[in-house]
PDB file of N, CA, C and O in Angstrom:
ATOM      1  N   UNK A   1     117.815  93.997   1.755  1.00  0.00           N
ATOM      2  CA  UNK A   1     118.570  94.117   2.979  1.00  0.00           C
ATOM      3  C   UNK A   1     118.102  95.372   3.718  1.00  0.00           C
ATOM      4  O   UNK A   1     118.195  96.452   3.134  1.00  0.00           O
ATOM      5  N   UNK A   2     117.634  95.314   4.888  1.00  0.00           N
ATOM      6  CA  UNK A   2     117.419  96.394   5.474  1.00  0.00           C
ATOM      7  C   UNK A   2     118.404  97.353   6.328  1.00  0.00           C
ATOM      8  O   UNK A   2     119.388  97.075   7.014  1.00  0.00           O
ATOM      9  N   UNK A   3     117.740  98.657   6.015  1.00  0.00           N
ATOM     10  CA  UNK A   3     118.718  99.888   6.528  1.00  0.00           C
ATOM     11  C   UNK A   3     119.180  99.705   7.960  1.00  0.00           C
ATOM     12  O   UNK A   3     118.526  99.705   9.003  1.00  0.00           O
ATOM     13  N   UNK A   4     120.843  99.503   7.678  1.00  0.00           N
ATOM     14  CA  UNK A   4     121.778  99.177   9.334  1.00  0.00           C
ATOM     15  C   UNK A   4     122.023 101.021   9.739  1.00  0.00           C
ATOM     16  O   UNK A   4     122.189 101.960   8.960  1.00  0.00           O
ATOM     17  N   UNK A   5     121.961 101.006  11.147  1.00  0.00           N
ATOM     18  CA  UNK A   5     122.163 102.105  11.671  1.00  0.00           C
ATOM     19  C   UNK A   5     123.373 102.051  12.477  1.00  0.00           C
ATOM     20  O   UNK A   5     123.478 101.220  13.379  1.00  0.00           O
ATOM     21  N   UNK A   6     124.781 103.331  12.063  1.00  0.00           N
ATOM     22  CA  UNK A   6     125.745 103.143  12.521  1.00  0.00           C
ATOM     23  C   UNK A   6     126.283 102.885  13.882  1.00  0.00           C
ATOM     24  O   UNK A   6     127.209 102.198  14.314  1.00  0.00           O
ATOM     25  N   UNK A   7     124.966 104.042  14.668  1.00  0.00           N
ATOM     26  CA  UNK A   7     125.561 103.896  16.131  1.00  0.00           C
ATOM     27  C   UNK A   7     123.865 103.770  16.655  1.00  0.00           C
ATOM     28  O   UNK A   7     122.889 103.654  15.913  1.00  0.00           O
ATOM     29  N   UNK A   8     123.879 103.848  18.487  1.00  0.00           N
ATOM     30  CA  UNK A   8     122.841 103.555  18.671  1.00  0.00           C
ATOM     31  C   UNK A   8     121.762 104.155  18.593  1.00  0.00           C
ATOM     32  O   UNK A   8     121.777 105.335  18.943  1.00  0.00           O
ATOM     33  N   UNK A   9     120.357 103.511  18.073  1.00  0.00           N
ATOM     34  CA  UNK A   9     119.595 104.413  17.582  1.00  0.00           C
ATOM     35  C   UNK A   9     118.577 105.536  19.288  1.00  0.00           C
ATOM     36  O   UNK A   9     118.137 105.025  20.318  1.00  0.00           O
ATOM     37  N   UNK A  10     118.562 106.525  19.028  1.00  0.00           N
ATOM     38  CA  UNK A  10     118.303 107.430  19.421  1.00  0.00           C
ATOM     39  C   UNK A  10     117.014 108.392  18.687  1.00  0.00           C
ATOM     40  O   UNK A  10     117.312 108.850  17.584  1.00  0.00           O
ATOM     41  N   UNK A  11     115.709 108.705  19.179  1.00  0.00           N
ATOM     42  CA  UNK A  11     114.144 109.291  18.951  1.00  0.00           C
ATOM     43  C   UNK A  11     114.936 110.836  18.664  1.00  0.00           C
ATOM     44  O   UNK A  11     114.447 111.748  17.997  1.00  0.00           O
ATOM     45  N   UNK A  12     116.234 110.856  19.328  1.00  0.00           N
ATOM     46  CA  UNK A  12     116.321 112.571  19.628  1.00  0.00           C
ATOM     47  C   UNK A  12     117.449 112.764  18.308  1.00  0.00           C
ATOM     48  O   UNK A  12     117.985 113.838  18.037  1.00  0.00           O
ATOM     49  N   UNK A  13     117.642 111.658  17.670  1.00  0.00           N
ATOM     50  CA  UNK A  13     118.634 112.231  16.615  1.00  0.00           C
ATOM     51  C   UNK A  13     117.859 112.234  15.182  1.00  0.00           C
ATOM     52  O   UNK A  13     117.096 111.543  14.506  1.00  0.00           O
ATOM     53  N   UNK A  14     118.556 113.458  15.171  1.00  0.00           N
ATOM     54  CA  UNK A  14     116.980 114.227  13.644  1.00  0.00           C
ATOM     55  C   UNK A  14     117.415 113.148  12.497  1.00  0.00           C
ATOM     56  O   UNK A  14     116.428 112.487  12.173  1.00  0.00           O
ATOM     57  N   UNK A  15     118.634 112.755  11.759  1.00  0.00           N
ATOM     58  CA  UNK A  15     119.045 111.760  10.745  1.00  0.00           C
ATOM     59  C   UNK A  15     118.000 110.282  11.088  1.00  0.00           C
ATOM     60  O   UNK A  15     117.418 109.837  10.099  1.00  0.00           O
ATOM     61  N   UNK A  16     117.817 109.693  12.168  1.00  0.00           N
ATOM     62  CA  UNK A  16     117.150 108.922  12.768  1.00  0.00           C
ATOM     63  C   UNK A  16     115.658 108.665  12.849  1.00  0.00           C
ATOM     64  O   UNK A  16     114.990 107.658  12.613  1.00  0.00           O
ATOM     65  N   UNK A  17     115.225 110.338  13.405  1.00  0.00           N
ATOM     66  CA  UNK A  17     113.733 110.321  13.273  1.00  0.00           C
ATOM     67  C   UNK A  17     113.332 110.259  11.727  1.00  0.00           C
ATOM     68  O   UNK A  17     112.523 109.429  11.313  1.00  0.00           O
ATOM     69  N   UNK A  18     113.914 111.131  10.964  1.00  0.00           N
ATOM     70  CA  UNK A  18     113.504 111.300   9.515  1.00  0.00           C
ATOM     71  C   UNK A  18     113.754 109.465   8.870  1.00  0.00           C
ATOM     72  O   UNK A  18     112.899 108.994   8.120  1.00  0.00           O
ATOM     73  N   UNK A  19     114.743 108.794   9.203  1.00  0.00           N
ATOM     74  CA  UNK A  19     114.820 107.308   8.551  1.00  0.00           C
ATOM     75  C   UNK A  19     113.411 106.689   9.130  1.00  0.00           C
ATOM     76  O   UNK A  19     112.605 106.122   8.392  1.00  0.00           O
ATOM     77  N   UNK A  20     113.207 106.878  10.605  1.00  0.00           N
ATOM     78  CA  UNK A  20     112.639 106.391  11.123  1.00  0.00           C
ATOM     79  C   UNK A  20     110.568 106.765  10.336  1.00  0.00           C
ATOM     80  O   UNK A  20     109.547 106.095  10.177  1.00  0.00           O
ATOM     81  N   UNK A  21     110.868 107.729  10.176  1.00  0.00           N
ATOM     82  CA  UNK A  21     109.452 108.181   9.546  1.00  0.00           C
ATOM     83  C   UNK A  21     109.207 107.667   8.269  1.00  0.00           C
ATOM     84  O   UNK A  21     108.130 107.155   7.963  1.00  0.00           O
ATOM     85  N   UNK A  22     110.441 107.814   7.284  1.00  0.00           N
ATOM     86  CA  UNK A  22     110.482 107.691   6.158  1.00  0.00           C
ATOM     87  C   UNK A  22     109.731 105.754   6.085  1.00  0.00           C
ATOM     88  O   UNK A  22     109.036 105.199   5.234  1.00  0.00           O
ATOM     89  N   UNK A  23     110.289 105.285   7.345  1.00  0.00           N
ATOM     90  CA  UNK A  23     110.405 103.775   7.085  1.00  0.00           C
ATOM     91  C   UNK A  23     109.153 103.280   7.335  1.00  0.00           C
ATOM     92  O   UNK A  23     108.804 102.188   6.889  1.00  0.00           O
ATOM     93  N   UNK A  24     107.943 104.462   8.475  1.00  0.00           N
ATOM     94  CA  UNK A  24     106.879 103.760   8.845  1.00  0.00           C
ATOM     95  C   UNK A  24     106.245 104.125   7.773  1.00  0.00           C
ATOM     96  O   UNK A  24     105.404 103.322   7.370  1.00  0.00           O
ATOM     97  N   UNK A  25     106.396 105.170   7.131  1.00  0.00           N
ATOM     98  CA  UNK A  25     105.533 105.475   5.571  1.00  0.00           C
ATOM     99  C   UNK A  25     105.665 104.297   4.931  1.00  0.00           C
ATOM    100  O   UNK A  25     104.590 103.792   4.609  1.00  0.00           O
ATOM    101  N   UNK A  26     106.598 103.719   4.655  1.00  0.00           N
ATOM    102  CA  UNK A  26     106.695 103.138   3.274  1.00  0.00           C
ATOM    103  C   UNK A  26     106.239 101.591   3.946  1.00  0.00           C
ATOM    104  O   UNK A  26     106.641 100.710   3.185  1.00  0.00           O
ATOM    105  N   UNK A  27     105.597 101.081   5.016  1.00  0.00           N
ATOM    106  CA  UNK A  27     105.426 100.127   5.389  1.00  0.00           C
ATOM    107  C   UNK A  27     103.649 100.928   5.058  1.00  0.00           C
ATOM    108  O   UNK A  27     102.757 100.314   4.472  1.00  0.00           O
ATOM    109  N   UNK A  28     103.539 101.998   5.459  1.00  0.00           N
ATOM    110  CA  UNK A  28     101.599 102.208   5.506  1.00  0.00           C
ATOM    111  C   UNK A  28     101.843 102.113   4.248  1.00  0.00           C
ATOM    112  O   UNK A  28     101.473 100.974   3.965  1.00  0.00           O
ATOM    113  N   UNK A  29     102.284 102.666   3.206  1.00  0.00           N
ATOM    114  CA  UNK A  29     101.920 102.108   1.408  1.00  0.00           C
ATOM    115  C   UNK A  29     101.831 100.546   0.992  1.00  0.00           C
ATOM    116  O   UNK A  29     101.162  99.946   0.150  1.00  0.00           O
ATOM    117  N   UNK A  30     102.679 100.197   1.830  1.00  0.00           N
ATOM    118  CA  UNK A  30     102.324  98.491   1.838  1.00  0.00           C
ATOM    119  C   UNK A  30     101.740  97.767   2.101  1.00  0.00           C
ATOM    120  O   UNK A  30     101.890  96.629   1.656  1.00  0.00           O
ATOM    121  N   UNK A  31     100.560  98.178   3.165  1.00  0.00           N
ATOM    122  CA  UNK A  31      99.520  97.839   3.776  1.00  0.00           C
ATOM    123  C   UNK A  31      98.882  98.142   2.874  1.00  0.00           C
ATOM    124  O   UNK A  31      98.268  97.409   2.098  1.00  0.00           O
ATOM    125  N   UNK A  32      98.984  99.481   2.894  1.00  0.00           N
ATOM    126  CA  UNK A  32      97.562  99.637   1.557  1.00  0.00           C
ATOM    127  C   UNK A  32      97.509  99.180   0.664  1.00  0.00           C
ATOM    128  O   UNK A  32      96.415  98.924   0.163  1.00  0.00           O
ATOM    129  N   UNK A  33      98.817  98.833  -0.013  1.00  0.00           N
ATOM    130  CA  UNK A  33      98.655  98.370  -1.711  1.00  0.00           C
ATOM    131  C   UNK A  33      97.966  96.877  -0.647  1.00  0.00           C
ATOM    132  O   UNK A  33      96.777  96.644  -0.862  1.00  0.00           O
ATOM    133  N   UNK A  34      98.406  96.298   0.014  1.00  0.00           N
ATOM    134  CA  UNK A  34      98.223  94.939   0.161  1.00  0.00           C
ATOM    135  C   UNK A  34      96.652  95.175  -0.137  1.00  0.00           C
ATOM    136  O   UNK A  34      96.045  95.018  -1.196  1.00  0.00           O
ATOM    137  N   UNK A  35      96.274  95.516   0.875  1.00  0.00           N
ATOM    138  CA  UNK A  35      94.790  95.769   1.505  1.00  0.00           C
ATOM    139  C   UNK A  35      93.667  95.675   0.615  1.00  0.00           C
ATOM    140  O   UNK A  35      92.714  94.898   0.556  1.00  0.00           O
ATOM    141  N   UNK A  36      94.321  97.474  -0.617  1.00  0.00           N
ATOM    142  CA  UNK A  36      93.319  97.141  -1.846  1.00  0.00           C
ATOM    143  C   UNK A  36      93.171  96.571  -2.169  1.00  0.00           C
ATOM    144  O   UNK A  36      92.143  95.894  -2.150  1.00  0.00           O
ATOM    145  N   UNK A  37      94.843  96.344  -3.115  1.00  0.00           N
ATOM    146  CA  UNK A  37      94.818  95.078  -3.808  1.00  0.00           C
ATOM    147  C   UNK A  37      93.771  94.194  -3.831  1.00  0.00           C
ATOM    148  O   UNK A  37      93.075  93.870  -4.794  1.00  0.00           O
ATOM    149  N   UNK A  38      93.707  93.757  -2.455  1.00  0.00           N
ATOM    150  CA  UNK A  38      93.517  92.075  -2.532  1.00  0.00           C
ATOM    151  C   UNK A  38      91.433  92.581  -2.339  1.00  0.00           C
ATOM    152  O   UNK A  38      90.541  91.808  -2.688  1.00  0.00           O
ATOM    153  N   UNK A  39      91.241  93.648  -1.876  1.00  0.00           N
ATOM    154  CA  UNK A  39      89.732  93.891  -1.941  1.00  0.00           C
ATOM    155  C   UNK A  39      89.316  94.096  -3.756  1.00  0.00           C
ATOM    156  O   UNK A  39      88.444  93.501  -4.390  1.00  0.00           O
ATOM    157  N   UNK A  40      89.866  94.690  -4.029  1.00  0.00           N
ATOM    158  CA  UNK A  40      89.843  94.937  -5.708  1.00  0.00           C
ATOM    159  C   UNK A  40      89.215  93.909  -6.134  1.00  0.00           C
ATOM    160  O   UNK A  40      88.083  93.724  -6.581  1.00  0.00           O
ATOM    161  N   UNK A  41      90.831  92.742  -5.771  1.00  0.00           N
ATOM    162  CA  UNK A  41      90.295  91.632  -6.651  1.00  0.00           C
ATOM    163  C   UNK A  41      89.475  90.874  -6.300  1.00  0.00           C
ATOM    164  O   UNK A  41      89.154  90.154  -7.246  1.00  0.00           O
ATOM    165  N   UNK A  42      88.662  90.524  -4.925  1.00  0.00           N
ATOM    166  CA  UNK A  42      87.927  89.856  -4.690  1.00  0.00           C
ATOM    167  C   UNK A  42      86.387  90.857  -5.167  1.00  0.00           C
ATOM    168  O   UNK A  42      85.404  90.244  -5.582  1.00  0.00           O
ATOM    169  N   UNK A  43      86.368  91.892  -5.083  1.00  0.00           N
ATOM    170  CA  UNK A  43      85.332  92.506  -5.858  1.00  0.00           C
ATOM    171  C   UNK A  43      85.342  92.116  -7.197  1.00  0.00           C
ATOM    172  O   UNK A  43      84.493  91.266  -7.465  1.00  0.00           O
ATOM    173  N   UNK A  44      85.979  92.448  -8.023  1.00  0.00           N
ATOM    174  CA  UNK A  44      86.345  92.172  -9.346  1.00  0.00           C
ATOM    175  C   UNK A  44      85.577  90.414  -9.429  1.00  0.00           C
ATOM    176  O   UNK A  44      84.443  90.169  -9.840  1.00  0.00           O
ATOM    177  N   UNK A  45      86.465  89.526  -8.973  1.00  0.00           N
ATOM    178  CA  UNK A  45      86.199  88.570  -8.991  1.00  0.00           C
ATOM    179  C   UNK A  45      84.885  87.808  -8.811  1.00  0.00           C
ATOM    180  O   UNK A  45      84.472  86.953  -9.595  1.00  0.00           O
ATOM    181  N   UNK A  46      84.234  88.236  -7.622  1.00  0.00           N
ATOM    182  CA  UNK A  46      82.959  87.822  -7.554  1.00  0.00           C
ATOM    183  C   UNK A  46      81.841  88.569  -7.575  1.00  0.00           C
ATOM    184  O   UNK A  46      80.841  88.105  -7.028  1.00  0.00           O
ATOM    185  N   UNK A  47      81.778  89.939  -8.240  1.00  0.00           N
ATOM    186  CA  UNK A  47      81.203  90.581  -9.191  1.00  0.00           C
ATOM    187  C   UNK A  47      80.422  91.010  -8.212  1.00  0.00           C
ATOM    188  O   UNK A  47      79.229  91.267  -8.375  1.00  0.00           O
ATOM    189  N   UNK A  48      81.093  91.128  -7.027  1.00  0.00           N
ATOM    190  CA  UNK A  48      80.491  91.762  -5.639  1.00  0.00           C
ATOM    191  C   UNK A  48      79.948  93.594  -6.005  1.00  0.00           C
ATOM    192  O   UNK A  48      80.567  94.375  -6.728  1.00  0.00           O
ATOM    193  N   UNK A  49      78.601  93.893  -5.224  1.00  0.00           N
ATOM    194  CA  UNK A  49      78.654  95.364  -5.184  1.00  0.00           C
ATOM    195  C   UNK A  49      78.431  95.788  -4.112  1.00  0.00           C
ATOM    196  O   UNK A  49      77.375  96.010  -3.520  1.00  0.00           O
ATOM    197  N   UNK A  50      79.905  95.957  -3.736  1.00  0.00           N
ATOM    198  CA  UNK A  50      80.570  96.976  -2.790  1.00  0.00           C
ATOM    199  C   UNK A  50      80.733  97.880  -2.810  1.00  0.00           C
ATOM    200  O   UNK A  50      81.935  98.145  -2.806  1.00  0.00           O
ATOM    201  N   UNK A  51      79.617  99.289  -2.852  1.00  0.00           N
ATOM    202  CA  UNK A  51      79.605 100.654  -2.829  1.00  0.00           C
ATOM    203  C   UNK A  51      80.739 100.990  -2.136  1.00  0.00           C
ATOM    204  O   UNK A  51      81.729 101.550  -2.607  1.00  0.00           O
ATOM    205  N   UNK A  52      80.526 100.546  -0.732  1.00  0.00           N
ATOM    206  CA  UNK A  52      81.672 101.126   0.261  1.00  0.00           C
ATOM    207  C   UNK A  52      83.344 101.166  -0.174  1.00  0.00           C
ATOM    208  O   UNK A  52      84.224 101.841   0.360  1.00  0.00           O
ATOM    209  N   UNK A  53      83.473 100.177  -1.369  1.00  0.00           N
ATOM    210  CA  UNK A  53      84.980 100.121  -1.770  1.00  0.00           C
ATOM    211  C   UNK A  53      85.348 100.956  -2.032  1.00  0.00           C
ATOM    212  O   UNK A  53      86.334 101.212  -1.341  1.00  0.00           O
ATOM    213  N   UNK A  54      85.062 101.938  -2.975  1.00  0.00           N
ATOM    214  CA  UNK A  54      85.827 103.501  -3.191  1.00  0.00           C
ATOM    215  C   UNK A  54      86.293 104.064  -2.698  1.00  0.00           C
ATOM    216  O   UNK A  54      87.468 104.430  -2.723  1.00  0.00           O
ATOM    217  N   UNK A  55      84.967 104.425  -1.736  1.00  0.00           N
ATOM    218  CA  UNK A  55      84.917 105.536  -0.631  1.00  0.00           C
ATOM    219  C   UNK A  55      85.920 105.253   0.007  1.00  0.00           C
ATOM    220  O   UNK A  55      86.746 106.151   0.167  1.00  0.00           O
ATOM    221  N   UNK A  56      86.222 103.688   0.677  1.00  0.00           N
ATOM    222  CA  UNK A  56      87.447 103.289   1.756  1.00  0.00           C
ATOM    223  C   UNK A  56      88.573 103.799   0.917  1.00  0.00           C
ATOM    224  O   UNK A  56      89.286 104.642   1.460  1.00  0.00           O
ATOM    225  N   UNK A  57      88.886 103.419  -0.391  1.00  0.00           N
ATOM    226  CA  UNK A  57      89.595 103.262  -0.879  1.00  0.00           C
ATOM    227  C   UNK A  57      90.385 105.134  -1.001  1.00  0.00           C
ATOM    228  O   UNK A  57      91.577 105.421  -0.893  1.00  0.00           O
ATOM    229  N   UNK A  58      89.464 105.880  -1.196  1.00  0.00           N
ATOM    230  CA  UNK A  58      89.471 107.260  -1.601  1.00  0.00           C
ATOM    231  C   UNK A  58      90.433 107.910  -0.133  1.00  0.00           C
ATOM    232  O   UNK A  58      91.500 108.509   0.007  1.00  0.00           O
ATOM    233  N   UNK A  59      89.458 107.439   0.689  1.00  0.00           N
ATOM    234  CA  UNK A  59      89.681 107.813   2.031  1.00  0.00           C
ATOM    235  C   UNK A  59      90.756 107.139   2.693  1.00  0.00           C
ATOM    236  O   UNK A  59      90.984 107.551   3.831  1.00  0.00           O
ATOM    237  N   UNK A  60      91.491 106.185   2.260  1.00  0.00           N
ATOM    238  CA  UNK A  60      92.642 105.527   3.048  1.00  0.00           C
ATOM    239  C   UNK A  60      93.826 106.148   1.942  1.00  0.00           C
ATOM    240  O   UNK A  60      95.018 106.255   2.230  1.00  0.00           O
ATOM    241  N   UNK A  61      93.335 106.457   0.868  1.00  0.00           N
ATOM    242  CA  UNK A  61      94.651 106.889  -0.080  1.00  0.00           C
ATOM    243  C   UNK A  61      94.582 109.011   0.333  1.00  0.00           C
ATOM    244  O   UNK A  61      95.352 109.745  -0.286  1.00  0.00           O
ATOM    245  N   UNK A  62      93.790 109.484   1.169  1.00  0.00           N
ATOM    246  CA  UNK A  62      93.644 110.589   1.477  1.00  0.00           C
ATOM    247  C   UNK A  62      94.573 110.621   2.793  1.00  0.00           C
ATOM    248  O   UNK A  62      95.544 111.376   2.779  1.00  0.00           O
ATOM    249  N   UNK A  63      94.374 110.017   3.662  1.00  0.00           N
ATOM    250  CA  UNK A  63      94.960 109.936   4.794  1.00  0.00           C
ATOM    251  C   UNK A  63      96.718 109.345   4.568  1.00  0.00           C
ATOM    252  O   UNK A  63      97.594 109.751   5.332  1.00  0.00           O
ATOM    253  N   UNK A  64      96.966 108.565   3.661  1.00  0.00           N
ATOM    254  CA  UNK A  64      98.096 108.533   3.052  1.00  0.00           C
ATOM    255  C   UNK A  64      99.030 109.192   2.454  1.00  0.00           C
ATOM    256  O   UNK A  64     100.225 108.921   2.330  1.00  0.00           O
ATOM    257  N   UNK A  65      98.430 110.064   2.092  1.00  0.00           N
ATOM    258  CA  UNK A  65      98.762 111.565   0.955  1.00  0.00           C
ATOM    259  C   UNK A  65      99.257 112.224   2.499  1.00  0.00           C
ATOM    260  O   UNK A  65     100.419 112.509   2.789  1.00  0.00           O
ATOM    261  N   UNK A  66      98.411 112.334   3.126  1.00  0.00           N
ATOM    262  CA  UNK A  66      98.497 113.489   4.153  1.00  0.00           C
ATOM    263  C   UNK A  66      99.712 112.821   5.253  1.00  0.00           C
ATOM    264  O   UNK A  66     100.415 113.574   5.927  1.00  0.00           O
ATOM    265  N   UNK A  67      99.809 111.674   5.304  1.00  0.00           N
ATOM    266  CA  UNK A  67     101.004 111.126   5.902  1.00  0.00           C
ATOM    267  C   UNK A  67     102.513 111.658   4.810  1.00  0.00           C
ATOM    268  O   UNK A  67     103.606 111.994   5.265  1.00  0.00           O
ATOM    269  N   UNK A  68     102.165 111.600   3.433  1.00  0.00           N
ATOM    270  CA  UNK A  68     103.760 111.882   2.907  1.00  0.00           C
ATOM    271  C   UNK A  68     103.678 113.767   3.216  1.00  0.00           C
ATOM    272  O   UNK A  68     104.581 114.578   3.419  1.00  0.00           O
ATOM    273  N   UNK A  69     102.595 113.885   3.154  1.00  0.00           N
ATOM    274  CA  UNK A  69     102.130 116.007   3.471  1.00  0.00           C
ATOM    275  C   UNK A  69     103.229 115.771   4.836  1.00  0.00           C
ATOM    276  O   UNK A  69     104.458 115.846   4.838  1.00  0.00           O
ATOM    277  N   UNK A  70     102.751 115.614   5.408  1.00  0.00           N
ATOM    278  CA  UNK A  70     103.457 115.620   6.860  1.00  0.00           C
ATOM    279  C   UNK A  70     104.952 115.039   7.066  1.00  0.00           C
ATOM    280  O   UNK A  70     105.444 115.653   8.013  1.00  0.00           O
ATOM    281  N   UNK A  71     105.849 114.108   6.555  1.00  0.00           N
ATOM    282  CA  UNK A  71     106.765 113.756   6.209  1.00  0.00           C
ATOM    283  C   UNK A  71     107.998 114.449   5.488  1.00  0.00           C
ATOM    284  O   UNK A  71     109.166 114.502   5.872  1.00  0.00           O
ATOM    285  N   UNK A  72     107.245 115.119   3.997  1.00  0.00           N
ATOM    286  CA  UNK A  72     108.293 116.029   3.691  1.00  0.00           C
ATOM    287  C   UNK A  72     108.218 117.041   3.507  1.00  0.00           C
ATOM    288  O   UNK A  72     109.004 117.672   2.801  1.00  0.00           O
ATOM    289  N   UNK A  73     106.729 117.742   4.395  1.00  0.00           N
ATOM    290  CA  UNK A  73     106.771 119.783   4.558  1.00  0.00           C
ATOM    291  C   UNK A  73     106.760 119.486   5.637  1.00  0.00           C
ATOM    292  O   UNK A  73     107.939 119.313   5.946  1.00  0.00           O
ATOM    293  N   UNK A  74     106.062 119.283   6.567  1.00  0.00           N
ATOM    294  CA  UNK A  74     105.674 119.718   8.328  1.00  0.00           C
ATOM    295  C   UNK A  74     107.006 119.363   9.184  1.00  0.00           C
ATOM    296  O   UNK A  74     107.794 120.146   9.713  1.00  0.00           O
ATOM    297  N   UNK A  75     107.019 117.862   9.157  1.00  0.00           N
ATOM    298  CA  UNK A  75     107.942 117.168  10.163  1.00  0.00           C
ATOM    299  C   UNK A  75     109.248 118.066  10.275  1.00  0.00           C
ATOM    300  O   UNK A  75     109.896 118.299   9.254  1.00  0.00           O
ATOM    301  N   UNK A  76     109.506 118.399  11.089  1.00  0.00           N
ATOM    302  CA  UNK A  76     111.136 119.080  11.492  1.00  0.00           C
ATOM    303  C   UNK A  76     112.051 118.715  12.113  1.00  0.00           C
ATOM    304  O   UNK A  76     112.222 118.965  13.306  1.00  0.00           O
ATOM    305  N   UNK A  77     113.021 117.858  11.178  1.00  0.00           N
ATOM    306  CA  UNK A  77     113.936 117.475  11.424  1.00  0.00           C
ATOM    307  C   UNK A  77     115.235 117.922  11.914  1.00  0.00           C
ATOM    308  O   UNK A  77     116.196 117.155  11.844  1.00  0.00           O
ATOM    309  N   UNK A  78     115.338 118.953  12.344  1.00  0.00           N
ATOM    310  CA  UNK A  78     116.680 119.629  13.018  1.00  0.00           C
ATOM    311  C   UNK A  78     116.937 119.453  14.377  1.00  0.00           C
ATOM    312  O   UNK A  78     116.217 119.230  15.351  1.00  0.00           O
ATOM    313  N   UNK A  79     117.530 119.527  14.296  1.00  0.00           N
ATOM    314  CA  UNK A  79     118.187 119.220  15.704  1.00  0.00           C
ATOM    315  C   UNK A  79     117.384 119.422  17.120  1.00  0.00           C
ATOM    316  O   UNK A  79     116.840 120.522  17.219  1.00  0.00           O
ATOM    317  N   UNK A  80     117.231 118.561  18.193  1.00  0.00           N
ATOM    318  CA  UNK A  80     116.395 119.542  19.034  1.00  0.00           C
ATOM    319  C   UNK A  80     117.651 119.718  20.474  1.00  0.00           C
ATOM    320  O   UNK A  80     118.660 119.095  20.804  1.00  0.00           O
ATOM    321  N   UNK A  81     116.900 120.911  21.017  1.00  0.00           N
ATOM    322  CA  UNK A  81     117.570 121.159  22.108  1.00  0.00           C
ATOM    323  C   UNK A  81     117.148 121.892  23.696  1.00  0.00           C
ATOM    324  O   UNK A  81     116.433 122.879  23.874  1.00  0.00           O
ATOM    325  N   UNK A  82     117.625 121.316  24.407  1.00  0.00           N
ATOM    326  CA  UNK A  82     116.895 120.840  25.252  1.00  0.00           C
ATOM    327  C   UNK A  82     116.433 122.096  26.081  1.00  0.00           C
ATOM    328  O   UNK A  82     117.178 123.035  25.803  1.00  0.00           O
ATOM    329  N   UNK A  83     115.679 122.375  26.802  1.00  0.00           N
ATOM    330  CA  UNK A  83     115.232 123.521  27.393  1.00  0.00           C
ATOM    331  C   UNK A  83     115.857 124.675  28.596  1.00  0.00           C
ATOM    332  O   UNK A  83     115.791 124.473  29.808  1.00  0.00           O
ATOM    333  N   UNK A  84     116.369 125.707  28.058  1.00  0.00           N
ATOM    334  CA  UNK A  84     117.298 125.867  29.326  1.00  0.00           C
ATOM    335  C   UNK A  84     116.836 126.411  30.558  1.00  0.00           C
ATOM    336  O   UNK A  84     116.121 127.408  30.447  1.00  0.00           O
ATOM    337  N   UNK A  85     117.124 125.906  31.944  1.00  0.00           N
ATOM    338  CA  UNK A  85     116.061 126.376  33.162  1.00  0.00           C
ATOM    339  C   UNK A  85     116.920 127.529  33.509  1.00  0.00           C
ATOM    340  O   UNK A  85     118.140 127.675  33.424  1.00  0.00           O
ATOM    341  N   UNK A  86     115.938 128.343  33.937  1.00  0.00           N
ATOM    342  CA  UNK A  86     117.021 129.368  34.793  1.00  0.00           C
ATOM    343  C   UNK A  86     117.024 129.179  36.404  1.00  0.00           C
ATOM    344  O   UNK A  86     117.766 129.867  37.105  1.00  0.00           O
TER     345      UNK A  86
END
């Protein structure tokens, strides 16, 4: 069942952005598992040599890492507020 949001959703409410981040992460891990996965096994399977598989593989699980890096040190979730003019 997917996560219901109480009131309307809002970019500027920090509880929101952080669900909201948390949720596109865990959809890019799903891509990827899909992705490998299914390259793995068709390597595996037809005894293919695909140098390039690693490397993608190394390099899409690097850029992944650096998506959860950014998620739960960088991203700043507090409150924002708005700029005051004089």
């Amino acid at each position: 069942m997917p996560p219901r949001w109480p009131r309307k959703p809002d970019r500027k409410d920090p509880a929101y952005r952080k669900l909201d981040d948390r949720m596109n992460f865990a959809t890019h891990v799903a891509v990827f598992a899909a992705c490998n996965s299914g390259l793995w096994f068709f390597h595996n399977f037809k005894s293919a040599s695909w140098e390039w598989l690693p490397w993608l593989t190394l390099g899409w699980l690097g850029v992944l890492l650096s998506h959860l890096l950014y998620i739960a040190a960088i991203a700043d979730y507090s409150e924002q507020t708005p700029p005051k003019s004089t």
